[in-house]
Structure formats: structure tokens, C-alpha cells
N, C-alpha and C positions, 0 to 999 in steps of 0.2 A: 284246692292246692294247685293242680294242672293249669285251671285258669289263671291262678296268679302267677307262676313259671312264665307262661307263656307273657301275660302281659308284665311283665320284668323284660323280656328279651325283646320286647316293642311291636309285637303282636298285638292288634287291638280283638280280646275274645269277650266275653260274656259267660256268664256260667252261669247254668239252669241244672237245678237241683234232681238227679238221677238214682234212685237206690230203690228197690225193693223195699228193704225196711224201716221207709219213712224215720230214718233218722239224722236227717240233717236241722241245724237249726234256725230259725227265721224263717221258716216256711210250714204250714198247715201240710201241706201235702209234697210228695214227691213224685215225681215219674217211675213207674212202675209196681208201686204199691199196689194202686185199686186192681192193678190185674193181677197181681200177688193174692191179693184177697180173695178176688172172685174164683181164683183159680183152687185156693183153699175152699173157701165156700161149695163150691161143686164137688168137689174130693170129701167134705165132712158127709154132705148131703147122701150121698150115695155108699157112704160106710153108717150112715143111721137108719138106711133101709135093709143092711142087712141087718145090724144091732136088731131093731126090733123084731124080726124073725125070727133070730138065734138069742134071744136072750141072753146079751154081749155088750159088754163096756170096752168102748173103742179109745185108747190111749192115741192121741193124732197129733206130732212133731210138727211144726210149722217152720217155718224161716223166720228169723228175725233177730238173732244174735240176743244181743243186751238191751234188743229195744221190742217193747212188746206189741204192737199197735198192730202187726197182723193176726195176733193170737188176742188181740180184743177184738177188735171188727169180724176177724171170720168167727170168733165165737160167737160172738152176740149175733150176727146176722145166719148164723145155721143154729141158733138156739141149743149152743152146747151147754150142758149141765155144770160145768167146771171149767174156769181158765184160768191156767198157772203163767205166769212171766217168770222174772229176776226181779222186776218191779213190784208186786203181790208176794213176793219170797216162797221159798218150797218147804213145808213140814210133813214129809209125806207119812205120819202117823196123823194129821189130821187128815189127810185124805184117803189114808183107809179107812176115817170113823166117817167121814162123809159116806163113802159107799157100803160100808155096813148100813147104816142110817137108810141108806135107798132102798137095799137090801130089804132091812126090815118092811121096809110101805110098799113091798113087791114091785119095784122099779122097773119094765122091762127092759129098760138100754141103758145105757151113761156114755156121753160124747164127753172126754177131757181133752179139752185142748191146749197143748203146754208148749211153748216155746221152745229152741234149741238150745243148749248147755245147761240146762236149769237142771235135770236129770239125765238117768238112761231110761227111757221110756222102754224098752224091752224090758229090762228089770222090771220095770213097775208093773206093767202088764203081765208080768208073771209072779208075781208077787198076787197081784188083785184076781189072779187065777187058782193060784195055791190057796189063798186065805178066804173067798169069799164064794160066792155062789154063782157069780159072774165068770161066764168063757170071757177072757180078755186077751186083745190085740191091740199091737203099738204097731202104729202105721208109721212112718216115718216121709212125708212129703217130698221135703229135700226139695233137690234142683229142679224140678219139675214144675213149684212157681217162678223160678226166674224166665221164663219161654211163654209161647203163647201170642195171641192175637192181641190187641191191646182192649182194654175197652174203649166203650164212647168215651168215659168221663176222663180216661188216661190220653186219648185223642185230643179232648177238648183244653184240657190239660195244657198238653202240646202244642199244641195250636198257638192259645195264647201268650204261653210267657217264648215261641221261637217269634212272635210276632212283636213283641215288648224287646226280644232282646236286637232283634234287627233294627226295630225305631232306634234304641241304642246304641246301636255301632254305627247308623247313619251320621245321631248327632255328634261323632267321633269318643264316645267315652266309651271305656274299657275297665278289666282290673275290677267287673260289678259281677254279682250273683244275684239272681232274682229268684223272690220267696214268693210266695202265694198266702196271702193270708185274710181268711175269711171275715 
């Protein structure tokens, strides 16, 4: 929207796709994401090492609003036991039969990781405290993925569509947004 403001007023800009929550559209990827991820991925990583000590299910609130794709990517890549979105819906009477279920096969740990506005994850974590066998903690990540070093691939990222969008403002066009698609 900014960019088309600006290229209304006879600004010639380009717009390159910026959000943590990889949710813009026409584009695979956004800027900021992959370090959103990895920055969840280290934060899961390091609450599964105490889970497995304390025989503890770690309730873990990511960013992501309405769009789930940080709470699938850092789940799958920290081998969390459970990922809730808005997109997967929430029935958290099936996810207490999921953790009784773990319960039962002597589960040591449970990494859930659940998007934000889906629930109160404090709730839940006390809830899956009160009712099951599991010490439970709701981590809440927050702001703490938006910061950070970038990675390589949010580098490389960068790199090429500020390199696409300047061939683009050479050849005088404006009023475009560049997507990345695999």
C-alpha cells in the first residue's frame, strides 16, 4: 500500500515483500520470516532440553497472527509433537486426548506449538497441569522474533529482489512489488 501511495504522488518505488509472518501474497517467501523461524527454532530447541529433564510439556506461542507458516516451519524443524494454527482450527478437548494418549506411552516431553490468538496458552498450560501428569509451561515468544541478525538465506533473500528492484527503477518502472517464487 505505501508503495502504491508513494507511486500515485510520482515517486518512482518498488515494493519488496517485508513481514515476519510470511503473509503476503505472490510471493514464497518474505523478508524476515526465515529469521523469525530460526529464531523460534532456537527458543523451542532449548525449552525441549529442559522438557526432557523435567518431564514437562512446553505450551510455545509463536508470531504469526492469522497466518500459520512460523508455527509450521519452527515446528517441523524443532520436531514439535503438536502444531496448532487458525488454519488446523483449535479443539482443545482433542488436545487434551492427544496428551493423555502420550501420557499413557510414557511420553517424556510434549513441545506444542501454537500460533498467536488461537488460544490463551497460559490457560492451556494450566489446564494440561491440573489434568494430566505433565508439569506444563506456556512460553510465550512474542517480540523477540521480530529482532535479531538476519540469516544467510533472509541475506540472500535481500540481496536479490533489492538487486531486481533497482534493475527496475533503472528501466523507469514503478508502482511493482516483487514476489519470490520458487
Amino acid at each position: 500500500r505505501g508503495v502504491l501511495k508513494l507511486h500515485n504522488f510520482g515517486i518512482n518505488c518498488i515494493g519488496i515483500p517485508g513481514t515476519i509472518d510470511n503473509d503476503i501474497a505472490s510471493t514464497e517467501f518474505t523478508i524476515g520470516f526465515d529469521t523469525a523461524v530460526n529464531t523460534a527454532v532456537d527458543a523451542i530447541d532449548k525449552l525441549r532440553d529442559t522438557c526432557n529433564s523435567h518431564h514437562r510439556c512446553s505450551v510455545i506461542e509463536v508470531m504469526g497472527r492469522y497466518c500459520g507458516d512460523i508455527a509450521y516451519a519452527a515446528g517441523i524443524a524443532s520436531g514439535a509433537d503438536l502444531i496448532i494454527t487458525s488454519e488446523t482450527g483449535y479443539d482443545e478437548e482433542e488436545v487434551m486426548k492427544f496428551i493423555e494418549k502420550a501420557q499413557e506411552e510414557n511420553t517424556r516431553r510434549l513441545l506444542i506449538v501454537i500460533t498467536e490468538k488461537v488460544t490463551n496458552v497460559t490457560a492451556l498450560a494450566n489446564r494440561i497441569k491440573n489434568e494430566t501428569g505433565f508439569d506444563s509451561r506456556a512460553t510465550i515468544l512474542g517480540h523477540i522474533q521480530r529482532g535479531g541478525v538476519p540469516t544467510s538465506m533472509e541475506r540472500y533473500l535481500s540481496t536479490i529482489m533489492g538487486n531486481f528492484a533497482v534493475e527496475l527503477l533503472c528501466e523507469d518502472k514503478s508502482g511493482l512489488a516483487i514476489g519470490f517464487v520458487k
